[in-house]
C-alpha positions as CSV (number, residue, x, y, z in Angstrom):
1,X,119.4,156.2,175.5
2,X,119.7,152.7,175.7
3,X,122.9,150.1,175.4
4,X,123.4,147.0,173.4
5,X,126.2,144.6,172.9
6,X,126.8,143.3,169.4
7,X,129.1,141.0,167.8
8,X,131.4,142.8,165.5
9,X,134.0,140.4,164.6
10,X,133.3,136.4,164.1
11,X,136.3,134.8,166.3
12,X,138.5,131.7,165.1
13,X,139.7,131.0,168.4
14,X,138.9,132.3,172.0
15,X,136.7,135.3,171.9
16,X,138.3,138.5,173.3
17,X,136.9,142.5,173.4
18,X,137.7,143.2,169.4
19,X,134.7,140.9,168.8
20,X,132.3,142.8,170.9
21,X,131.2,146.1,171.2
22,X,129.2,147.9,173.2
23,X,126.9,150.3,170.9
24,X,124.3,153.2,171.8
25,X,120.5,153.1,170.7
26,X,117.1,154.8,171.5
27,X,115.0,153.3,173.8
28,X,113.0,151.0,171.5
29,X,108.7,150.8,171.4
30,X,107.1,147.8,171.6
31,X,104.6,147.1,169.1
32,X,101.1,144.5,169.4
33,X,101.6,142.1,171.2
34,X,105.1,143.3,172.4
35,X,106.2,144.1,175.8
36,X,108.8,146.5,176.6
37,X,111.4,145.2,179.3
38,X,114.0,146.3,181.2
39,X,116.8,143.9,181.8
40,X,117.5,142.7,185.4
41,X,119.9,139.4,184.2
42,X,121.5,138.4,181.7
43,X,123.1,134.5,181.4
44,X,126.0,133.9,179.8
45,X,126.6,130.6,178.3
46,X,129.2,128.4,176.7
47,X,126.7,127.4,173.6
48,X,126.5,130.8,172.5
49,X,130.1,130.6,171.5
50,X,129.3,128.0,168.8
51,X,126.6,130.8,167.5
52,X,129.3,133.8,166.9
53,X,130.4,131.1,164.1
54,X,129.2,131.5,160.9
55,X,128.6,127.8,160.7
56,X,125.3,125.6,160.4
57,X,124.0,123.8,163.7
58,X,121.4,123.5,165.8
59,X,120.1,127.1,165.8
60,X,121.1,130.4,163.6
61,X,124.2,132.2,164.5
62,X,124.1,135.4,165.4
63,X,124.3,138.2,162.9
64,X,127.1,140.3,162.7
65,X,126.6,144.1,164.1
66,X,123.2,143.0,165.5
67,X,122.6,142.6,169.5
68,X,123.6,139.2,170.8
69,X,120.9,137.5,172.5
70,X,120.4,135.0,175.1
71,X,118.3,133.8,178.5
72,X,117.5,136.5,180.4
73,X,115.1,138.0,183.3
74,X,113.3,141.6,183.1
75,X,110.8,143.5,184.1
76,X,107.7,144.7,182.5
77,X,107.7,148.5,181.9
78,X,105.1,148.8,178.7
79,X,102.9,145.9,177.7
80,X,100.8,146.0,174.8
81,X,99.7,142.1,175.8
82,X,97.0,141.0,177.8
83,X,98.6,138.2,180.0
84,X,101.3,140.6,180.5
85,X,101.2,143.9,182.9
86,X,103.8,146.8,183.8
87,X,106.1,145.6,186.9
88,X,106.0,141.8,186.2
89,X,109.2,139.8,186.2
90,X,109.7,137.6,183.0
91,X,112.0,135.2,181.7
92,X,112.8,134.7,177.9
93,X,115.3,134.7,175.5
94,X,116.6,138.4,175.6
95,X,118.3,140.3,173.6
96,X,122.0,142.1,175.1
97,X,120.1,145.3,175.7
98,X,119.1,147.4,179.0
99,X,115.9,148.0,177.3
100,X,114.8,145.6,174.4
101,X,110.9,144.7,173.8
102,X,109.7,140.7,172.9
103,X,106.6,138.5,172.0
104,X,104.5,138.2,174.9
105,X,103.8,134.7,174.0
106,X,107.8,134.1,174.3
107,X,108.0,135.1,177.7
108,X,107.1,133.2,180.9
109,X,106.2,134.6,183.8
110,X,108.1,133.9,186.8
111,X,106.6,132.8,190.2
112,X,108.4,134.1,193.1
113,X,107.5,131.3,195.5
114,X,109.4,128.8,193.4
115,X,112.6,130.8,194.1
116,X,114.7,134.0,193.5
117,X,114.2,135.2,190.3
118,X,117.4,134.4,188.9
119,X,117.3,130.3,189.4
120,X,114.9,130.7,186.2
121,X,117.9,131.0,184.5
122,X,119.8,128.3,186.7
123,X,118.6,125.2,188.3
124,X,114.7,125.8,187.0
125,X,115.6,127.2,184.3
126,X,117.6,125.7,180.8
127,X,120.7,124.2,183.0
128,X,118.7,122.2,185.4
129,X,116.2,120.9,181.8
130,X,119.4,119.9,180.4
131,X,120.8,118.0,183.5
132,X,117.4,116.5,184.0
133,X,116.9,115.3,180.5
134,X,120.5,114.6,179.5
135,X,121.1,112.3,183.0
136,X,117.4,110.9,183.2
137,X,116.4,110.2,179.2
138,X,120.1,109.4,177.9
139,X,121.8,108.9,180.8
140,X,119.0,106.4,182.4
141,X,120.9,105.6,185.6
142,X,119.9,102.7,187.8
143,X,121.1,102.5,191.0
144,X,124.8,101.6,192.1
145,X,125.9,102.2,189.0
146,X,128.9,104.7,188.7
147,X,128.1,108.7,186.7
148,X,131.1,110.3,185.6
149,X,130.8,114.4,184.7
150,X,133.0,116.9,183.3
151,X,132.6,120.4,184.1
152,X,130.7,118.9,187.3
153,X,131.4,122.3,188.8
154,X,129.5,124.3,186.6
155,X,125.1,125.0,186.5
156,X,124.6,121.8,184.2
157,X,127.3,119.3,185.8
158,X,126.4,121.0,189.3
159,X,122.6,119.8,188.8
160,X,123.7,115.8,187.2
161,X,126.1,115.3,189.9
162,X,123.4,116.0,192.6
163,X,120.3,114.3,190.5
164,X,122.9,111.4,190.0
165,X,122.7,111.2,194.0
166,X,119.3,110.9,194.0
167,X,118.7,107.7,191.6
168,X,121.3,106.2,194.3
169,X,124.3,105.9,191.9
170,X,127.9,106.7,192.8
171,X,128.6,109.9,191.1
172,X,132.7,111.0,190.4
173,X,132.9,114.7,188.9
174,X,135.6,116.4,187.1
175,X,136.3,120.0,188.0
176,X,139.1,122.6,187.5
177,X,140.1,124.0,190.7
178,X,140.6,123.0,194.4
179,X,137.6,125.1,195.4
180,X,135.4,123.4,193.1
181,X,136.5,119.8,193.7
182,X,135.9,121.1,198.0
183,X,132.3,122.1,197.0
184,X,131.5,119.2,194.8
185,X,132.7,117.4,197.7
186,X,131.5,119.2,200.9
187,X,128.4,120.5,199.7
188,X,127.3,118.5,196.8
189,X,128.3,114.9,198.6
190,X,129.9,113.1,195.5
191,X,131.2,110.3,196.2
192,X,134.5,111.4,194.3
193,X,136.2,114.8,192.9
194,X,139.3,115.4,190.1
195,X,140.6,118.6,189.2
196,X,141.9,117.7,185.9
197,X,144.6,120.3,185.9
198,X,146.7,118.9,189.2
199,X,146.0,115.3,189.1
200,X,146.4,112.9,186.2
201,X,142.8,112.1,185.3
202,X,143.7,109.0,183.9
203,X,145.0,107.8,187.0
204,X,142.8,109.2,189.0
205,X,139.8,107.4,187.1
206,X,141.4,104.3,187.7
207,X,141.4,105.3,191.6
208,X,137.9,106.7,191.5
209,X,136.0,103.6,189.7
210,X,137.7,100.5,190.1
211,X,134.5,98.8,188.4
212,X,134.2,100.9,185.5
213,X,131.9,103.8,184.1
214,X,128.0,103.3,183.7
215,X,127.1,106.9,182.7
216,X,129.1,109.4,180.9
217,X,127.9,113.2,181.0
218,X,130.1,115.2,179.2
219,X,130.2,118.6,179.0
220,X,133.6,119.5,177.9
221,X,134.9,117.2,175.6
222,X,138.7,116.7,174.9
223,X,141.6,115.1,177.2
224,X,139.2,114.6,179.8
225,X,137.0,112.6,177.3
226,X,139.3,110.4,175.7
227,X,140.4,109.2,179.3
228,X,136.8,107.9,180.0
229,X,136.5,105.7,176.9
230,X,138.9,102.9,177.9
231,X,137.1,102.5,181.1
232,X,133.3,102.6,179.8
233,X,131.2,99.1,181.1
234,X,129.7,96.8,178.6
235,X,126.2,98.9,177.8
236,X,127.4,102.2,179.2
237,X,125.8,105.1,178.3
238,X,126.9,108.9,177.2
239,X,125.0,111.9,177.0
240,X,127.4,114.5,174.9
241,X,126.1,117.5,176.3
242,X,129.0,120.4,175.2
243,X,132.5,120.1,173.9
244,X,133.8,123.3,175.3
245,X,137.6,122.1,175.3
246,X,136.9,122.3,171.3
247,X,134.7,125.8,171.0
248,X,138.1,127.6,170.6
249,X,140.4,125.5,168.8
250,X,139.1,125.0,165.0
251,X,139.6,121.8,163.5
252,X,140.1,120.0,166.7
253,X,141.7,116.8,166.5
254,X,141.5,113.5,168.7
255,X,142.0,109.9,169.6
256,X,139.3,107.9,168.1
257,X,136.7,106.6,170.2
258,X,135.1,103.4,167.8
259,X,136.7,101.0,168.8
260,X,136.4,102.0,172.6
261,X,132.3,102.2,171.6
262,X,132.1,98.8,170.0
263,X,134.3,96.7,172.9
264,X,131.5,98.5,174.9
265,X,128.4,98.7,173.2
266,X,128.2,101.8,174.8
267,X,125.5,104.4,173.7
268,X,126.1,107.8,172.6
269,X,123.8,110.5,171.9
270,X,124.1,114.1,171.6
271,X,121.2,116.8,172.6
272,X,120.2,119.8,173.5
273,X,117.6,121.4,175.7
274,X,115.4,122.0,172.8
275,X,115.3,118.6,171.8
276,X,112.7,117.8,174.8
277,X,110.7,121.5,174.4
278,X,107.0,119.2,174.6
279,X,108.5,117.6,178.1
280,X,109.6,120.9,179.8
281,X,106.8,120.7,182.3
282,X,107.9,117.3,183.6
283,X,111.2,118.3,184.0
284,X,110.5,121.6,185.4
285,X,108.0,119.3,188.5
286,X,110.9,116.9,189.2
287,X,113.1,119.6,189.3
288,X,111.1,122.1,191.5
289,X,109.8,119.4,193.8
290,X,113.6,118.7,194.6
291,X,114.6,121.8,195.3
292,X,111.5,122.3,197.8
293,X,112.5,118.8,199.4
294,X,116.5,120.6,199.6
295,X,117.5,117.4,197.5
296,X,118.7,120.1,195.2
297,X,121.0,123.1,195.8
298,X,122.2,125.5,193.7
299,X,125.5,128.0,193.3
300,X,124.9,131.2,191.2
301,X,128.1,133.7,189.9
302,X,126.9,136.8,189.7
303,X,128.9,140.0,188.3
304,X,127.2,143.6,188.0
305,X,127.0,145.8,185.5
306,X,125.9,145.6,182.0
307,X,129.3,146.6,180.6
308,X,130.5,143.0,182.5
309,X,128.5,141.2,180.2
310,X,131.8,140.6,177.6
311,X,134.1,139.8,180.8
312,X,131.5,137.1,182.2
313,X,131.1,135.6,178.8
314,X,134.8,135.2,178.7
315,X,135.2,134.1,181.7
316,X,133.6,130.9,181.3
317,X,136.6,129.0,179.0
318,X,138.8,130.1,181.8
319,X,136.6,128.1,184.2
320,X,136.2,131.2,186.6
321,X,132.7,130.5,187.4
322,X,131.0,128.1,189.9
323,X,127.5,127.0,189.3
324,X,125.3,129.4,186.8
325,X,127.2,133.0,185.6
326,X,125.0,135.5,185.6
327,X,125.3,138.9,185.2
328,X,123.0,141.6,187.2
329,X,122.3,144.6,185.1
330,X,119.9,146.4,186.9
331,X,117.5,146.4,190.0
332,X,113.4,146.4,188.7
333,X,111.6,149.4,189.2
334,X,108.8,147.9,191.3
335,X,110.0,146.0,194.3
């Protein structure tokens, strides 16, 4: 037998256990050119909360009573592909299944010297793209200028603040807990950390960068964003990565950010990863190279089980993870 997780029930707000089920299958058989694999790890990730939403966007939302899918490592265990063979680790987009077959040509191989397994899903993988892209093409920070990032605690902000180091700028990141602000700190080397929930971020902006904000990545959105607008420098730019402060609260409402944008003539431009699919390789060399150089470091959550999948997924509009969540649903069967 074989488990899948589906979405059942299309939430309004935050999405709890009555809008996903855990349902049993058969094993399925992969057809031509199909592989069979057997999940390993599964990422979790803020974006697919816009996709339970029955709402046109960037990408389909997911169907109801069908599997929920997502980035995702496994291993090869039937391969009716030629580039493809039994006990190979992959990375793809993966269905919420133990077992679940795909495309060969959707799946890239991973190569173990680059790193575990899992920073495929992580730093080399679609949160390190989108902190490379976002910061580097939208972003375009020169040195000494100042970087401000929400969610700077989590795999995207995690990789800007540190690639914000490298160009030579003076990076400030905005975090929800003690622990995170001490590792964005400590370990990271920011110049500057605010946990929004015990300090008034308005104030501490004003502490943090007395001349202003050059770069703007935002990942979250709300309160935290309409404090940065007042304080942008002339030509400042923003790359509006997420808006998860908004995922759960429809019609979302806020002060208006025009006028702030105009004083400024400040840039702002929203994305996604997909947006630079035909540059992936030069992203994935700068990022690599980095991380080989230990310019780069990494932080991975990591829960077990498959039946943690929901709880992981949850977990991330409470802020309970640092750097990439990731859940581990199985060891491969060739080690």
């Amino acid at each position: 037998m074989n488990r899948e997780i589906h979405l059942v029930k299309r939430p309004e707000a935050q999405p709890t256990d009555e809008h996903l089920k855990i349902v049993e299958s058969h094993k399925p058989e992969p057809k031509e050119g199909e592989v069979l694999i057997k999940t390993l790890y599964i990422s979790v990730d803020p974006y697919m909360r816009g996709r339970m939403s029955d709402a046109k966007s960037y990408i389909d939302p997911f169907q109801l009573n069908e599997p929920i899918e997502g980035g995702g490592v496994g291993e090869v265990v039937e391969s009716n592909v030629d580039h493809l063979s039994e006990g190979d680790i992959v990375t793809g987009m993966l269905s919420w299944k133990e077992y679940s077959t795909a495309k060969g040509d959707q799946l890239r191989k991973i190569d173990p010297e680059l790193g575990p397994v899992t920073t495929s899903l992580g730093i080399l993988g679609m949160p390190g793209l989108t902190a490379y892209f976002g910061l580097m093409d939208i972003g375009q920070p020169k040195k000494g200028e100042t970087i401000v990032v929400s969610g700077a605690a989590g795999a995207v902000g995690s990789a800007v603040v540190q690639i914000g180091k490298i160009q030579g700028c003076r990076v400030i990141g905005i975090a929800g807990t003690d622990e995170k602000t001490t590792y964005l700190k400590e370990t990271l080397g920011i110049d500057e950390a605010i946990n929004y929930k015990t300090e008034n971020v308005s104030e501490a902006l004003d502490r943090a960068c007395p001349d202003g904000i050059d770069v703007y990545f935002d990942n979250v959105g709300g309160e935290i964003s309409d404090a940065i607008y007042p304080r942008l420098n002339k030509f400042a730019r923003i790359a509006q990565c997420g808006a998860i402060a908004s995922y759960n609260i429809p019609n979302d409402q806020g002060p208006r950010m025009q006028m702030h944008l105009i004083k400024s003539s400040a840039l702002i431009k929203g994305f996604t990863v997909g947006d630079y699919q035909d540059r992936f390789t030069e992203g994935f060399q700068h990022l690599s190279k980095w991380l080989k150089e230990g310019r780069l470091s990494y932080e991975e959550t990591i829960s077990e089980g498959f039946e943690e999948i929901p709880n992981a997924f949850f977990g991330l509009f409470e802020g309970a993870n640092l750097g990439k969540q990731l859940v581990k649903v199985a060891e491969p069967r060739q080690k």
